[in-house]
C-alpha positions as CSV (number, residue, x, y, z in Angstrom):
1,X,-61.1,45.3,36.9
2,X,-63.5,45.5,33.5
3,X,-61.8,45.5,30.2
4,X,-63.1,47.7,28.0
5,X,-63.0,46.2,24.4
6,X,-61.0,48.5,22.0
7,X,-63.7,50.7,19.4
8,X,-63.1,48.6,16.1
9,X,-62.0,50.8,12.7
10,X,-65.0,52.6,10.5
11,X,-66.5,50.3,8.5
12,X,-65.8,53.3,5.4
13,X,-63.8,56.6,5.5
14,X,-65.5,60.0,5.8
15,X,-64.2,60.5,2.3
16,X,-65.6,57.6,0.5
17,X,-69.0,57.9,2.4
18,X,-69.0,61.4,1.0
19,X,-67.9,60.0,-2.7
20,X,-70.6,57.5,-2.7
21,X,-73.1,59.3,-1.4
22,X,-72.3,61.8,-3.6
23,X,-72.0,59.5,-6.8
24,X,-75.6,57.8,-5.4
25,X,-77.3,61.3,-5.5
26,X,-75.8,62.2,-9.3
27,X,-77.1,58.7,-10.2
28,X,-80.3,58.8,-9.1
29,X,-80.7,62.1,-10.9
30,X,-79.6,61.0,-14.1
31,X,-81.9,58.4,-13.9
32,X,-85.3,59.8,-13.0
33,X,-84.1,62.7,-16.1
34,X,-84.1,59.3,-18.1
35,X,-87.0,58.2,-17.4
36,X,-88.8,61.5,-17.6
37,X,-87.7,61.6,-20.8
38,X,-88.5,58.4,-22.2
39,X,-91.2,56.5,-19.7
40,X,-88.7,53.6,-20.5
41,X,-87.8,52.2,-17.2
42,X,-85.2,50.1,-18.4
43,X,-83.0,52.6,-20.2
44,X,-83.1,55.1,-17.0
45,X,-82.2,52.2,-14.6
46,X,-79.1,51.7,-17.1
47,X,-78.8,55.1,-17.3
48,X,-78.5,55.7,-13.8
49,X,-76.5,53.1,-13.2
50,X,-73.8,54.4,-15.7
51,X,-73.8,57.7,-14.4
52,X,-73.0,56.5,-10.7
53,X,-70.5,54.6,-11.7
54,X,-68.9,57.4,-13.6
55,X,-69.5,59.7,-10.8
56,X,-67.2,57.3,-8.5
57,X,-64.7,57.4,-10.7
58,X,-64.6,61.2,-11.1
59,X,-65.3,62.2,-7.4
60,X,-62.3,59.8,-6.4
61,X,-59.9,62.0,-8.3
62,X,-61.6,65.2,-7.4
63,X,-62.0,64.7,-3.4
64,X,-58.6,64.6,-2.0
């Protein structure tokens, strides 16, 4: 008789895959805007990374 191994858990949810992909996406956005705008590659990787991070928090209230 072969014992099959039990399937282990998702590593993540459908619904925080979809928030972070969705928070990556409005991230990268904001910061390519940035740096189209200023040519300063500093301020649009800060920028971008403020935005995602804001985008986590707001999509994690939003998506039920």
């Amino acid at each position: 008789m072969s014992k099959t191994s039990p399937t282990p858990p998702p590593l993540l949810s459908v619904r925080a895959a979809v928030v972070l992909l969705l928070a990556l996406v409005c991230g990268t956005t904001v910061g390519t805007l940035t740096y189209f705008a200023g040519g300063n590659v500093a301020a649009a990787i800060l920028a971008g990374l403020t935005a995602t991070g804001g985008a986590i928090m707001f999509l994690h209230k939003v998506i039920a």
